[in-house]
Gaussian input, Z-matrix of N, CA and C with variables (Angstrom, degrees):
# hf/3-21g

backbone

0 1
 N
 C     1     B1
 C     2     B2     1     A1
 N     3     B3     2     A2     1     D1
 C     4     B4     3     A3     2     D2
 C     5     B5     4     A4     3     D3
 N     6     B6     5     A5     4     D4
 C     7     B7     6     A6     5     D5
 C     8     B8     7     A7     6     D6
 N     9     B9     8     A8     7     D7
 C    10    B10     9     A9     8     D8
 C    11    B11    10    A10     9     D9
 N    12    B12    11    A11    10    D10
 C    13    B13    12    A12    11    D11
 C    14    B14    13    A13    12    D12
 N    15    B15    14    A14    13    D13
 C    16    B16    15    A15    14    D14
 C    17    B17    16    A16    15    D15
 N    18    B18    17    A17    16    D16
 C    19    B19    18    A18    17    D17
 C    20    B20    19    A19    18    D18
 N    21    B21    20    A20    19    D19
 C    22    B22    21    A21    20    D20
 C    23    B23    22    A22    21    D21
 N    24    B24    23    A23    22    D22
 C    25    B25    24    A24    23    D23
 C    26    B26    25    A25    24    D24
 N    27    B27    26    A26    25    D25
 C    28    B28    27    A27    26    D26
 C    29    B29    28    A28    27    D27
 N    30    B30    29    A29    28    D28
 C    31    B31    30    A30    29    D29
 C    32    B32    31    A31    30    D30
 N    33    B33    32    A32    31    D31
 C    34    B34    33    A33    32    D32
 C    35    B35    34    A34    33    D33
 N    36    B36    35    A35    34    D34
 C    37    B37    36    A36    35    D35
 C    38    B38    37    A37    36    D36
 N    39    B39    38    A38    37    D37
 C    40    B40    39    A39    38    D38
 C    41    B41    40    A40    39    D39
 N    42    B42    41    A41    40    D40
 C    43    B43    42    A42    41    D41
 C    44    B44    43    A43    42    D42
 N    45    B45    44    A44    43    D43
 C    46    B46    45    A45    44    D44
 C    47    B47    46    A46    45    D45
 N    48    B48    47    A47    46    D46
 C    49    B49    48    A48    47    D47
 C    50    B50    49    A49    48    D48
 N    51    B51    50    A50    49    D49
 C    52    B52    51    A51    50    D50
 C    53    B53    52    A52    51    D51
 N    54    B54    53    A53    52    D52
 C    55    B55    54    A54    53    D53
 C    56    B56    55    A55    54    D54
 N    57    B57    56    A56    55    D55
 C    58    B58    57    A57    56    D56
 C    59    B59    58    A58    57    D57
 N    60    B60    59    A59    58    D58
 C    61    B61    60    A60    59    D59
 C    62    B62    61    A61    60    D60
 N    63    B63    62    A62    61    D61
 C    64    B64    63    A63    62    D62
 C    65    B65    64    A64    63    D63
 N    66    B66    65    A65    64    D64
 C    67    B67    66    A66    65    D65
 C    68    B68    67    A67    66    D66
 N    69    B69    68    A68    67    D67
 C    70    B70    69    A69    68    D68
 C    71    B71    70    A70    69    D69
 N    72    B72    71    A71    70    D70
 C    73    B73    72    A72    71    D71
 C    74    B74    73    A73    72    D72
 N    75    B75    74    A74    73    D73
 C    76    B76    75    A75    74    D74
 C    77    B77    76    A76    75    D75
 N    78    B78    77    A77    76    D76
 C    79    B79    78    A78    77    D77
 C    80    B80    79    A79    78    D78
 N    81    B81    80    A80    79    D79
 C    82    B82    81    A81    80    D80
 C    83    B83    82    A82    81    D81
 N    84    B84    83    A83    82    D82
 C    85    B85    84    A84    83    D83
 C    86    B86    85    A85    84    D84
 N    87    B87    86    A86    85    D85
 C    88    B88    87    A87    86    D86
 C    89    B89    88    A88    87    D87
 N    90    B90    89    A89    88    D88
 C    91    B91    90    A90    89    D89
 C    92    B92    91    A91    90    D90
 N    93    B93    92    A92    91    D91
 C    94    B94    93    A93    92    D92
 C    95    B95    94    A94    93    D93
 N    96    B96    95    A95    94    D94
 C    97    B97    96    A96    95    D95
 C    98    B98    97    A97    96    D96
 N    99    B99    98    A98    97    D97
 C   100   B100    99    A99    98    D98
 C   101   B101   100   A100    99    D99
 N   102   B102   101   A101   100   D100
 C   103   B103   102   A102   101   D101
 C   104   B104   103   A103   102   D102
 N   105   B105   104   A104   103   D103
 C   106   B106   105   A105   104   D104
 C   107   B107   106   A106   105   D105
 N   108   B108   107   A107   106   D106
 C   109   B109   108   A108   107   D107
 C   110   B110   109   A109   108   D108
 N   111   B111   110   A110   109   D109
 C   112   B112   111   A111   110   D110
 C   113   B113   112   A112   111   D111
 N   114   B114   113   A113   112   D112
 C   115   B115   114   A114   113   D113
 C   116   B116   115   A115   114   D114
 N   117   B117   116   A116   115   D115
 C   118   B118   117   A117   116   D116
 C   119   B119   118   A118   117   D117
 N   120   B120   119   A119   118   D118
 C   121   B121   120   A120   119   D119
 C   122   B122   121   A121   120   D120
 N   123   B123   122   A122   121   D121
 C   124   B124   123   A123   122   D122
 C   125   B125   124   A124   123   D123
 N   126   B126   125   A125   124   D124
 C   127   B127   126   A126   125   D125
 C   128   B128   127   A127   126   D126
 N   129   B129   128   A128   127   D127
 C   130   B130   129   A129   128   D128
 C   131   B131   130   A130   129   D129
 N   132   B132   131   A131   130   D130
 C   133   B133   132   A132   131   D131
 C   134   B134   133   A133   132   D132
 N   135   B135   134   A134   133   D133
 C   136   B136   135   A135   134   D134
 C   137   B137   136   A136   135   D135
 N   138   B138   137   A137   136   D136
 C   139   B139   138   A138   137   D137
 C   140   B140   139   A139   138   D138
 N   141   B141   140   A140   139   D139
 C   142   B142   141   A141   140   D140
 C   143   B143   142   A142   141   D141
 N   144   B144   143   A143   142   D142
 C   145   B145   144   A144   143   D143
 C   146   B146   145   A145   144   D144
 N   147   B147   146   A146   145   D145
 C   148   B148   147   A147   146   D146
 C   149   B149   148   A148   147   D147
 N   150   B150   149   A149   148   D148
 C   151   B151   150   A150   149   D149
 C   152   B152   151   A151   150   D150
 N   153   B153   152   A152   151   D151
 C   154   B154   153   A153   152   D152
 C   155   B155   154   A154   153   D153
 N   156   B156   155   A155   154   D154
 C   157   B157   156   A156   155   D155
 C   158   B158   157   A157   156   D156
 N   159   B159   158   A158   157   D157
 C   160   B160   159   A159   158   D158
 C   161   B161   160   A160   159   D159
 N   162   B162   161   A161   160   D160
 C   163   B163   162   A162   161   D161
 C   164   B164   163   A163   162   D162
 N   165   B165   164   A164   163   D163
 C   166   B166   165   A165   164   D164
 C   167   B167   166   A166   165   D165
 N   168   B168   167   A167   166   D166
 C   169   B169   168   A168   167   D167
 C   170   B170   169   A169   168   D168
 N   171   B171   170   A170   169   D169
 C   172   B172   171   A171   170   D170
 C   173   B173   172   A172   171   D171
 N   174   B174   173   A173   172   D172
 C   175   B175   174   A174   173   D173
 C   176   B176   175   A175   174   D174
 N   177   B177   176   A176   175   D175
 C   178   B178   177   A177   176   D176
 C   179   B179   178   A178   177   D177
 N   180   B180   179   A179   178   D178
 C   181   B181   180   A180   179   D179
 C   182   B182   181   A181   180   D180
 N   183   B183   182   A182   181   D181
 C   184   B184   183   A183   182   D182
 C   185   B185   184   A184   183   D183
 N   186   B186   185   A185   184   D184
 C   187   B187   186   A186   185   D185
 C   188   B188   187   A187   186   D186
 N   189   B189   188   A188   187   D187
 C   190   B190   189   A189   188   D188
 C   191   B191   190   A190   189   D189

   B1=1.4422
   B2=1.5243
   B3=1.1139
   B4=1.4942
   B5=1.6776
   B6=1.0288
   B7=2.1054
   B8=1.2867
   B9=1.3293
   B10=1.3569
   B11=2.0209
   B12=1.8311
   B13=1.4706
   B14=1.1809
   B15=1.2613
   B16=1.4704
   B17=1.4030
   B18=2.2398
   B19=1.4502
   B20=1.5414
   B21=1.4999
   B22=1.5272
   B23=1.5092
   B24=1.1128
   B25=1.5075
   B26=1.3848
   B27=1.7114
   B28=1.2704
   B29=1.6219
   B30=1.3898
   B31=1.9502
   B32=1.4152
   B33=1.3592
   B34=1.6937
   B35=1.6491
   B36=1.4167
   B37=1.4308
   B38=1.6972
   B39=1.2238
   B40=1.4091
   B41=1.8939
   B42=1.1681
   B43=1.0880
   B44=1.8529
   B45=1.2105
   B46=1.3887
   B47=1.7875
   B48=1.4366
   B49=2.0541
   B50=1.3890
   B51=1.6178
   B52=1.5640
   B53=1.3179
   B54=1.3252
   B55=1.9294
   B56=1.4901
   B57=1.0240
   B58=1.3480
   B59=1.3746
   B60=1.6025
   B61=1.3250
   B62=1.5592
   B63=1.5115
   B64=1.3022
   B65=1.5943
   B66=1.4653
   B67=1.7534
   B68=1.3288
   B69=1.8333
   B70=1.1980
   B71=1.4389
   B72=1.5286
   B73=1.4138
   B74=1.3591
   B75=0.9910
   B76=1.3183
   B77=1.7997
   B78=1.4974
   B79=1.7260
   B80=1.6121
   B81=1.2017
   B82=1.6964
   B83=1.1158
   B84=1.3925
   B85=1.4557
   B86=1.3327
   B87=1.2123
   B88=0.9929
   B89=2.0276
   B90=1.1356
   B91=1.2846
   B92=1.6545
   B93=1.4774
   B94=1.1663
   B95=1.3295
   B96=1.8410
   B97=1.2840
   B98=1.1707
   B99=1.0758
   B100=1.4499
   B101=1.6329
   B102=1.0636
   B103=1.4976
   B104=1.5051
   B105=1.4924
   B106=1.0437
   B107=2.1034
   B108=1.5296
   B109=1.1114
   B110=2.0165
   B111=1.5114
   B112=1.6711
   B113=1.9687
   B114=1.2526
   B115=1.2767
   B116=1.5965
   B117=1.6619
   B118=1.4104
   B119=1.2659
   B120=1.2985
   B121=1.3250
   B122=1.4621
   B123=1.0743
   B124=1.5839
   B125=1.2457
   B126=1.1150
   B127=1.4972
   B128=1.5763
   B129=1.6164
   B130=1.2544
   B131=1.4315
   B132=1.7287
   B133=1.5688
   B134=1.4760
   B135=1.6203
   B136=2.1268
   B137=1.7596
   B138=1.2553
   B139=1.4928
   B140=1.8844
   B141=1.1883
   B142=1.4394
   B143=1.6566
   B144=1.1986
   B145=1.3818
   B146=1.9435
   B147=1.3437
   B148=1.8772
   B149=1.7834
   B150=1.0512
   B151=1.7070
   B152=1.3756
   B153=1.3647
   B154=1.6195
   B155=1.2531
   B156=1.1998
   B157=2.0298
   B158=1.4004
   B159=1.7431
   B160=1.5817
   B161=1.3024
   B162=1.3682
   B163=1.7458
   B164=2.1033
   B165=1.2518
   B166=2.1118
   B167=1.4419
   B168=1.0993
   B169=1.5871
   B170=1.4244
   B171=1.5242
   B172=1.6077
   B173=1.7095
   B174=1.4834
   B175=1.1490
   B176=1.6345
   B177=0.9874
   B178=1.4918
   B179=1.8688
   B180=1.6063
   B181=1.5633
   B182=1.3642
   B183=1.2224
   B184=1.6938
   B185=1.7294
   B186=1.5089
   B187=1.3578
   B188=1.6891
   B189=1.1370
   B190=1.7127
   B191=1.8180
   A1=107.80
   A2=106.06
   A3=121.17
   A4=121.62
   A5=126.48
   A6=100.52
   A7=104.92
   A8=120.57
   A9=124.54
   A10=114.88
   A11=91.40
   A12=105.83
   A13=127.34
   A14=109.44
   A15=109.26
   A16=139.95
   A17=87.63
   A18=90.04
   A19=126.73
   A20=117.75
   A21=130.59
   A22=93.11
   A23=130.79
   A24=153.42
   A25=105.61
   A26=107.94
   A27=110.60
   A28=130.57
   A29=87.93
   A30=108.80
   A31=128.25
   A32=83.38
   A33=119.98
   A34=88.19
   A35=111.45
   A36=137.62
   A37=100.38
   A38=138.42
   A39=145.70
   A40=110.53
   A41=116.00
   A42=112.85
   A43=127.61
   A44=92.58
   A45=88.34
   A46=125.19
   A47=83.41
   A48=108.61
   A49=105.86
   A50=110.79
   A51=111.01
   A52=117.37
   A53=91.84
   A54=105.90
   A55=96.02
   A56=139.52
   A57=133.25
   A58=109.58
   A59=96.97
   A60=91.45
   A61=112.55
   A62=127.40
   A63=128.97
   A64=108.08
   A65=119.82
   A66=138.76
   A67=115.01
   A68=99.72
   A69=100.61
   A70=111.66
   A71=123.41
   A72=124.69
   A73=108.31
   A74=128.47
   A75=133.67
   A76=109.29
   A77=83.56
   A78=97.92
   A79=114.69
   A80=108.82
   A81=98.54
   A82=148.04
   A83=104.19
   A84=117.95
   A85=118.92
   A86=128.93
   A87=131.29
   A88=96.19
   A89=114.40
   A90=129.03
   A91=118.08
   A92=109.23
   A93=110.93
   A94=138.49
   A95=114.58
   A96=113.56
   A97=123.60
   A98=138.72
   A99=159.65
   A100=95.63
   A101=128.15
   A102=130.29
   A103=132.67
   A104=96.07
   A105=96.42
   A106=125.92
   A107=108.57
   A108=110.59
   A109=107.65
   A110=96.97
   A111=83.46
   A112=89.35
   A113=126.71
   A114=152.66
   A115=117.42
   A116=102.38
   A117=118.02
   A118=101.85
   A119=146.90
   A120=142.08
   A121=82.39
   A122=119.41
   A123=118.83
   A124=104.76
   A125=122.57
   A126=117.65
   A127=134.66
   A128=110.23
   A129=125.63
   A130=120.12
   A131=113.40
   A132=125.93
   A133=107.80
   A134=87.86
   A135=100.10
   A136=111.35
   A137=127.24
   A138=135.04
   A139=92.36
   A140=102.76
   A141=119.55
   A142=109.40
   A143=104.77
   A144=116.12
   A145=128.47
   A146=75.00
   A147=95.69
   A148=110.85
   A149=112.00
   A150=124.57
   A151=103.81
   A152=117.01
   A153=111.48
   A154=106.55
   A155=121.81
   A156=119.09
   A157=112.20
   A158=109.68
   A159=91.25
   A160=114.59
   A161=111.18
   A162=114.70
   A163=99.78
   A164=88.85
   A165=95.01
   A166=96.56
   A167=118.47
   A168=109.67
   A169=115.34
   A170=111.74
   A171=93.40
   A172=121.81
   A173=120.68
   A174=136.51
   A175=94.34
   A176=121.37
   A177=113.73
   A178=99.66
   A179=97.79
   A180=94.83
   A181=133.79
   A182=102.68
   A183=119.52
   A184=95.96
   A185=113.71
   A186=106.83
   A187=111.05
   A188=98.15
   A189=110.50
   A190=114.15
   D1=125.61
   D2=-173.39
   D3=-84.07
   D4=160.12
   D5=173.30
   D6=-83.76
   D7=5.60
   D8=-179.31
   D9=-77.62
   D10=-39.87
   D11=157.67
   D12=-57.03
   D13=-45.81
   D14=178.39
   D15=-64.76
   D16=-36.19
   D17=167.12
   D18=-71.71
   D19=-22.97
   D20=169.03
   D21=-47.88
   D22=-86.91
   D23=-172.76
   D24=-16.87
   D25=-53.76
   D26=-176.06
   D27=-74.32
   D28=-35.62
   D29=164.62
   D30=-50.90
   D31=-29.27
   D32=-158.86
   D33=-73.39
   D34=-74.17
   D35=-166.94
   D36=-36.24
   D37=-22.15
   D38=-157.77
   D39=-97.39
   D40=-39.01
   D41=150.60
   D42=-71.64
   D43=-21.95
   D44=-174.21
   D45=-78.11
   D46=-1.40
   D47=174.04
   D48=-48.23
   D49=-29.53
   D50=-173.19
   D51=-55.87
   D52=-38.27
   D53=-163.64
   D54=-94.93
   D55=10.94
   D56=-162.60
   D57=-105.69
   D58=-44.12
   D59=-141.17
   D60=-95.29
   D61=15.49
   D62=172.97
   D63=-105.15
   D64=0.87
   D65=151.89
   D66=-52.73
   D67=-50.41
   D68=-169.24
   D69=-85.73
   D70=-29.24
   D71=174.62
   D72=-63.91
   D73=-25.57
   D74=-167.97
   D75=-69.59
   D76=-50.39
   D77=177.73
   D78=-62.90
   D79=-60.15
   D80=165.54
   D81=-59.07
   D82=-10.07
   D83=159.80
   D84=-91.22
   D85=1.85
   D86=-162.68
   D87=-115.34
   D88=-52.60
   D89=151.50
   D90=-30.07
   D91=-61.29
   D92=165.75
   D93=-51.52
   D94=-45.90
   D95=158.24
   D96=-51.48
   D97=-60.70
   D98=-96.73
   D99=-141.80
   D100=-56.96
   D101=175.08
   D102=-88.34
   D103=-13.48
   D104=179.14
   D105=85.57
   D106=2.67
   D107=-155.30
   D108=-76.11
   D109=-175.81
   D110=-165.06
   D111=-97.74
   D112=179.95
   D113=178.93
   D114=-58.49
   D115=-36.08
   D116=160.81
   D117=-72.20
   D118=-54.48
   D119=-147.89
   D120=-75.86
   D121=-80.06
   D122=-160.88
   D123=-35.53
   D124=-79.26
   D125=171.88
   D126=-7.01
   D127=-50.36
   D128=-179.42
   D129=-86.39
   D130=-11.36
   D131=175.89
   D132=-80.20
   D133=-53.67
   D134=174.87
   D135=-56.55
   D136=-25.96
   D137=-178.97
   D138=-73.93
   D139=-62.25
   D140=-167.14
   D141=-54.80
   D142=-61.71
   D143=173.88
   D144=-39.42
   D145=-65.59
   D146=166.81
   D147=-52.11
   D148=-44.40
   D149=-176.02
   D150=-66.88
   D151=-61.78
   D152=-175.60
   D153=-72.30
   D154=-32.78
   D155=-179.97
   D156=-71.84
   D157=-9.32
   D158=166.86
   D159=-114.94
   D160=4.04
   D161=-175.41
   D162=-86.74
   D163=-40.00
   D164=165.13
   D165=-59.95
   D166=-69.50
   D167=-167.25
   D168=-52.95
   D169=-45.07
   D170=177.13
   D171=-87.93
   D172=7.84
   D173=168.37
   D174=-79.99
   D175=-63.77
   D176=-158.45
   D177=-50.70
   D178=-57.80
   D179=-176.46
   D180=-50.98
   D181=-11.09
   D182=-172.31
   D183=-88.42
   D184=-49.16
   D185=-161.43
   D186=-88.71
   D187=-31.08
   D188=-177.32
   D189=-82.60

């Protein structure tokens, strides 16, 4: 893997916010009911969530 991959990968990752980011709302609300977590937490899962669900998504598209 080249930094040339990575930077594709990473460019890549910015459109892919579209698809991400109702995964990640989904998850913190779901966390929230159910777990009980605080407003910060949620917050930082839905940030977290969305980020890795679009760096897979634009990894997969790059390699597959």
């Amino acid at each position: 893997m080249t930094m040339h991959d990575i930077m594709i990968i990473l460019v890549m990752t910015f459109p892919m916010f579209i698809f991400t980011i109702y995964p990640g709302i989904w998850l913190g609300d779901y966390l929230e009911k159910h777990h009980n977590i605080k407003e910060s937490q949620k917050r930082s899962v839905m940030i977290i969530i969305t980020f890795l669900g679009a760096l897979l998504l634009s990894s997969l598209l790059y390699y597959v």
